[in-house]
C-alpha positions, -999 to +999 in steps of 0.1 A: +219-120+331+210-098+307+229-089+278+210-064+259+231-039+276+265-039+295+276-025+327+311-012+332+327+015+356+357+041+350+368+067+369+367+095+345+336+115+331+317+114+306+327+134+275+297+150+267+270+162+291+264+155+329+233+160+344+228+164+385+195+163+401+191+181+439+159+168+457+153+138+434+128+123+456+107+154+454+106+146+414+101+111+419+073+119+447+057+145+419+047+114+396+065+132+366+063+108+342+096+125+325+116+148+332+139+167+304+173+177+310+190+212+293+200+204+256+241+197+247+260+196+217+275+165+201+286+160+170+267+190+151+233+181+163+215+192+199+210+164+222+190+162+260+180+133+288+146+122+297+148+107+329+117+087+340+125+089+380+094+058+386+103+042+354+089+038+319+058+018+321+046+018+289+085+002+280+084-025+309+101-002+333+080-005+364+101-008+399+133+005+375+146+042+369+143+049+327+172+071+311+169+079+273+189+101+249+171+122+227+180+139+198+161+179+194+155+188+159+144+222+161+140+235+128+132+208+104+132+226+074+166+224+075+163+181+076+156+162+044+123+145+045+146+110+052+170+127+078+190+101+101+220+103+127+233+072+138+250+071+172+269+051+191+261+060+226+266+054+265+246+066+296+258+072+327+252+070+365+283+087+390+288+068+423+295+097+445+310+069+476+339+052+454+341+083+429+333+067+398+310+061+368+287+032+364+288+032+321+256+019+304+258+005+272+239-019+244+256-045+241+230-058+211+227-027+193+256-005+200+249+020+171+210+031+172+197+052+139+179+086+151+152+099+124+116+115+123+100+087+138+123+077+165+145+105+181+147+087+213+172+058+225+177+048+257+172+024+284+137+015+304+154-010+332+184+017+334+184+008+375+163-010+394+148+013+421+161-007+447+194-006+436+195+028+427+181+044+461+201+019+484+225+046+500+255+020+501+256+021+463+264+058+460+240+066+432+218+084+456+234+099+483+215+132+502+191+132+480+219+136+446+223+121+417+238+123+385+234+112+355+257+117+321+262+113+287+286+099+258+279+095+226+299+094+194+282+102+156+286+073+130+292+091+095+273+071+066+284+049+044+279+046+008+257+017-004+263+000-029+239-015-053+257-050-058+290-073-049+298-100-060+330-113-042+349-096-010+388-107-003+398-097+031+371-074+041+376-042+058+365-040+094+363-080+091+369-091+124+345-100+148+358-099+186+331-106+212+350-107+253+327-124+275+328-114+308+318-137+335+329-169+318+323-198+345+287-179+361+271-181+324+240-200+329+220-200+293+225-228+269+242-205+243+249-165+242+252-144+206+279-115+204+268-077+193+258-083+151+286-066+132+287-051+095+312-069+076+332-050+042+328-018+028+297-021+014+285-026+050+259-055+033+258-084+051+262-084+090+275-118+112+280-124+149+294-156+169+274-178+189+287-197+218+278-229+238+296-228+273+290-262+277+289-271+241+265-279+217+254-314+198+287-337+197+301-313+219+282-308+245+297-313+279+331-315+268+338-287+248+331-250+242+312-249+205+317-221+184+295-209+155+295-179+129+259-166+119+245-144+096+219-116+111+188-116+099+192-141+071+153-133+062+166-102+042+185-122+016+164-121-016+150-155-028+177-185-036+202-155-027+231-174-011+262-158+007+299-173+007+325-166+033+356-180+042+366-178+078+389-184+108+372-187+143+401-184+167+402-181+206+426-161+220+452-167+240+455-138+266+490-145+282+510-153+255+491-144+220+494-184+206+458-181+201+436-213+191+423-217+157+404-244+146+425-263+118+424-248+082+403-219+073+367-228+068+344-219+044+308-219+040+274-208+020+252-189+046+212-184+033+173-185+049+179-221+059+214-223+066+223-193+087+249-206+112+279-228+109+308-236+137+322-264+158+303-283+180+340-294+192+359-263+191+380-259+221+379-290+251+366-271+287+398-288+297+419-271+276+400-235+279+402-236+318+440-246+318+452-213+333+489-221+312+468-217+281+462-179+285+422-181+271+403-178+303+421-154+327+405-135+357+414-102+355+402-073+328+431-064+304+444-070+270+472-084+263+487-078+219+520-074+200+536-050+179+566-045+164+573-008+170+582+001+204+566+026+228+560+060+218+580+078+252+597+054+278+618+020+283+638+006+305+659-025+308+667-043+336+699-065+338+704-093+365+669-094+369+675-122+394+691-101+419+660-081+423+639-112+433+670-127+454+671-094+477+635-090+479+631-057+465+597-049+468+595-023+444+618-002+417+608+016+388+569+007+401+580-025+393+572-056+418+591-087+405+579-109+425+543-097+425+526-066+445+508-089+473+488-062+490+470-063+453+467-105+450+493-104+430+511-136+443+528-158+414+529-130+387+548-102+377+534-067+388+539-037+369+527+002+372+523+037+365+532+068+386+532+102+382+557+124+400+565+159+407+526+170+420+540+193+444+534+221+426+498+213+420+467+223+434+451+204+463+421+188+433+452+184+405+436+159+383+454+141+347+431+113+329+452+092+311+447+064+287+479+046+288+496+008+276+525-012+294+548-032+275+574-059+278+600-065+252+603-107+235+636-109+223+628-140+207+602-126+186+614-089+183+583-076+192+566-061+221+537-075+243+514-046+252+494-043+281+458-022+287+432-020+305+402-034+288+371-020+309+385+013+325+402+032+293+413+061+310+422+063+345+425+092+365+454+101+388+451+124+417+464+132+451+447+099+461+459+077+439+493+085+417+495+049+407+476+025+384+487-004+366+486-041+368+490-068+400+487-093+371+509-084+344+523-116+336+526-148+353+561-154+369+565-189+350+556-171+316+582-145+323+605-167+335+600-190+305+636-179+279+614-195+254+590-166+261+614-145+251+608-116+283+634-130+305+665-137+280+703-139+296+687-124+336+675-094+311+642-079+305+625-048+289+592-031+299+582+002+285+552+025+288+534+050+262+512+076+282+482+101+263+470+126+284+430+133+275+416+164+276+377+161+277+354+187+270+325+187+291+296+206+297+279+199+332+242+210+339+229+206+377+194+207+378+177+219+412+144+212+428+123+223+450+089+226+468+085+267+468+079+281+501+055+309+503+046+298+464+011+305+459-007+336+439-038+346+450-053+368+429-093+387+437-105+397+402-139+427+409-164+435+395-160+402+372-197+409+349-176+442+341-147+432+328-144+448+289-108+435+276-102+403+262-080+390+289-062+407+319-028+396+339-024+395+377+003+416+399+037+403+396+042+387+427+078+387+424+079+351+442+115+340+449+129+309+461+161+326+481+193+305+472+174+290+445+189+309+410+224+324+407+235+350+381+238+321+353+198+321+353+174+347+356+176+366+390+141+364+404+110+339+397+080+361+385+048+341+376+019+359+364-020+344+361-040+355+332-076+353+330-101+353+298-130+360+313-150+352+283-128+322+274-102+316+246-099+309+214-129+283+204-140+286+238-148+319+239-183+328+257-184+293+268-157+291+291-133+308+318-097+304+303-068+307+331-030+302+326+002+301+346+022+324+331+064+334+331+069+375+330+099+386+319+111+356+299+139+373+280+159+374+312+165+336+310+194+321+292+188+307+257+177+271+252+171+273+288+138+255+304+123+260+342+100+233+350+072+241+369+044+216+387+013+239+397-021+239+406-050+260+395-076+269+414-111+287+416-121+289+448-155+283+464-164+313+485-191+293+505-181+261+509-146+258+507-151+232+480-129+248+453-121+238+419-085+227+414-065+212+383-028+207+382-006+205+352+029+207+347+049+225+319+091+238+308+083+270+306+109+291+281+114+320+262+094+305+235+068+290+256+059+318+280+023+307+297+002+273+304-031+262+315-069+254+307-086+273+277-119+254+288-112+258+327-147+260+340-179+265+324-192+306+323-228+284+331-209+274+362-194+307+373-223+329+374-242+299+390-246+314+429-253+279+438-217+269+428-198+293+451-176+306+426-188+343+424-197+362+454-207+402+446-197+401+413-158+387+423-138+359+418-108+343+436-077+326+416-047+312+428-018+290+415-002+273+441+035+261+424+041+225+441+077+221+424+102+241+404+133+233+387+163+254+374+193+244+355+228+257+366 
């Protein structure tokens, strides 16, 4: 199990930037060792994917697919020396069989700090090859994928110099969900490290012991708070903190605290204190104690009531005694094609799509409530994993098969089901996403090599000359959002380049016309030069790869072959004073 990062799925898109990728075993077949995706704004800064399609080795990522985020600072000047962004960010993978997103996160780390040193954040064991290319898992299919991005800017926080004393901290609770209860396998687990007060100085998590820990162990679930790296504390430096640890209960919100408050001194040798004891396993997996439950949602109060709908249902018990099935998308005694025998089933529709076009779509982040008329508050319902769902012509309802359990709604002392009368309400938020989507194309070029005959070679006067433009097109290959045709040029030096010069042949790969392509656009190009031997066939050949823009026009070797070894007849290379060059382009990329 790993828990440096977290795997979730939603229906909806990311908010930011996604990313598709035709032909991705040509890529992956190239041995790229990167590739780069088209830059996207977020939050006032430029932003791109780096996609390692056979896995970042040199980060432990051999047999996985590598996905990073990185952050492009293009002028610096504009940065101080110190510049940082910090980020909280998600990476994503669409499953194009069950039409949904499979949402990366760090689950250690959820806020990474971008600056000079390290403008890339990602992820080296993203997928593991085997997963990701199995067709049944829909994150390949025809030779598609698609990747995405999310990713939300963290504005600083003043530091302050010293603090004494904190009384009910800001941002001073600590909830850790742990998926997967009754599979954990490790002796103890530690939640994400959160920053605790305003002055953001001191950081704590919670550790837990499934299956306890010391007096504990085998009989209860131990519970400890922890100070993060305690090693930071200045000598003898000593920090108080007075604390609840509470469980909660997920039915009924009578959650678990351990006695009174505790309170403790945390330093370098004492970083950690808890229960041993905390909650009995007998206790946590009785289901009418609401702290382990099955399914995915959250369950809180409030006093206000929903923002747009309730209802109220009198002589609920009719409802169940003629075995209505459903009313107001409401199954009272449990929607059993969904498995939800024994609980109360409630749901969301939306009506009146007739009107709407045949791809209508609405993502919607909405709650459920039920009214305790005991308490005069409402219990509100949400899906904890999948925020926003998405309704279309395939599915105009989501909800919940386990909403509440019939004997908790039943229960007067509950406070839902109060004289055969009950409440439930709904408050709905429509989300409108921006979203820029880049699909990246690849391809081996037919017909893609330039062969150029340079004469009379000894001769040549200028400092460097350009071949014909070949005009070489891929047909289908670039719509009127990128430049309409794909012209490569060679250029020669025949008396070398730069410190190389009347050492060396200099040749270069180079993009004419690049102010027809889009700005901040990139075409990546795999080629091969070559010299070829006019006797025996044995020709010189290099290959390289390069994003060709409009700022970065022409690639290649300034030390490409030794003059000594041109004019050497033994070599091949010159025969009556000409030579032979060619670029043979292997794979090309656009972005749409």
């Amino acid at each position: 199990m790993n828990l440096g990062m977290t795997r979730s799925t939603r229906s909806h898109p990311p908010s930011n930037y996604l990313f598709k990728i035709e032909s991705f075993s040509l890529l992956a077949e190239a041995n790229v060792e990167n590739f780069k995706s088209d830059t996207f704004e977020a939050g006032g800064y430029q932003w791109r994917l780096v996609l390692y399609p056979n896995g970042n080795k040199r980060s432990n990522g051999s047999g996985y697919i590598s996905l990073y985020l990185e952050i492009v600072i293009e002028n610096t000047a504009d940065l101080s020396l110190d510049w940082e962004v910090d980020v909280d960010f998600k990476l994503f993978v669409f499953d194009q069989i069950r039409d949904q997103y499979l949402a990366i996160k760090d689950m250690e780390e959820p806020i990474r700090r971008f600056y000079e040193m390290k403008k890339e954040w990602g992820f080296s064991q993203l997928l593991s090859e085997e997963t990701f290319k199995n067709g049944e898992n829909g994150y390949l299919v025809e030779d598609r994928c698609i990747f995405g991005a999310e990713l939300f800017i963290i504005e600083p926080t003043p530091k302050l110099g010293q603090l004494s004393m904190i009384k009910n901290p800001s941002e001073g609770t600590i909830t850790w969900k742990i998926e997967n209860f009754s599979s954990l396998q490790q002796k103890f687990y530690s939640s994400p490290v959160k920053s605790v007060g305003d002055t953001k100085w001191y950081s704590m998590y919670l550790m837990v012991y499934p299956k306890g820990h010391v007096e504990g162990e085998g009989t209860h679930l131990s519970l400890f708070l922890a100070l993060a790296e305690p090693d930071k504390l200045p000598p003898q430096r000593q920090v108080y903190v007075k604390y609840n640890l509470r469980l909660r209960d997920l039915i009924k919100s009578n959650h678990f605290k351990f006695n009174a408050p505790a309170e403790n001194w945390f330093s370098i040798s004492s970083k950690s204190w808890g229960y041993g004891k905390f909650v009995s396993l007998k206790d946590l997996k009785d289901s009418s104690k609401g702290y382990l439950v099955q399914d995915r949602i959250t369950r809180t109060t409030r006093g206000h009531p929903p923002s747009h709908y309730l209802f109220k249902i009198v002589s609920f018990s009719l409802l169940v005694e003629e075995k209505v099935d459903k009313r107001l998308v409401l199954y009272p005694t449990g929607n059993k094609k969904s498995n939800g025998s024994g609980y109360i089933s409630l749901y969301l529709k939306i009506e009146k799509t007739e009107n709407l076009s045949l791809d209508w779509e609405v993502n919607v982040d909405f709650k459920l409530f039920v009214f305790d008329k005991v308490r005069d508050q409402y219990l509100v319902i949400k899906d904890m994993e999948v925020v926003v769902k998405r309704f279309y012509m395939m599915k105009t309802k989501w909800g919940f098969s386990h909403f509440l359990p019939q004997g908790t709604f039943n229960s007067a002392a509950n406070g839902y089901l109060v004289d055969d009368c009950c409440v439930f309400g709904a408050e709905v938020f429509v989300i409108q996403r921006p979203l820029k989507l880049d699909k990246v194309v690849l391809e081996k070029p037919s017909g893609g090599t330039i062969t150029w005959k340079i004469d009379d070679f000894s001769k040549l006067g200028q400092e460097y000359y350009h071949s014909p433009q070949l005009g070489i097109h891929i047909v289908g290959f670039y719509d009127k959002w990128s430049f309409p045709i794909d012209d490569r040029n060679l250029s020669v030096y025949p008396n070398g380049y730069s410190s190389y010069k009347d050492t060396h042949f200099s040749v270069f790969l180079e993009l004419a016309d690049p102010d027809t392509l889009l700005p901040k656009r990139e075409v990546y190009v795999k080629y091969k030069l070559r010299l070829r031997n006019q006797i025996k066939s044995n020709h010189l050949e290099k290959i390289d790869d390069h994003r060709f823009t409009s700022s970065s026009t022409s690639w290649g070797y300034q030390k490409f072959v030794s003059l000594k070894k041109v004019y050497d007849p033994s070599k091949g290379y010159m025969t009556n004073d000409s030579l032979i060059v060619e670029a043979e382009l292997m794979l090309m990329s656009t972005v749409e």
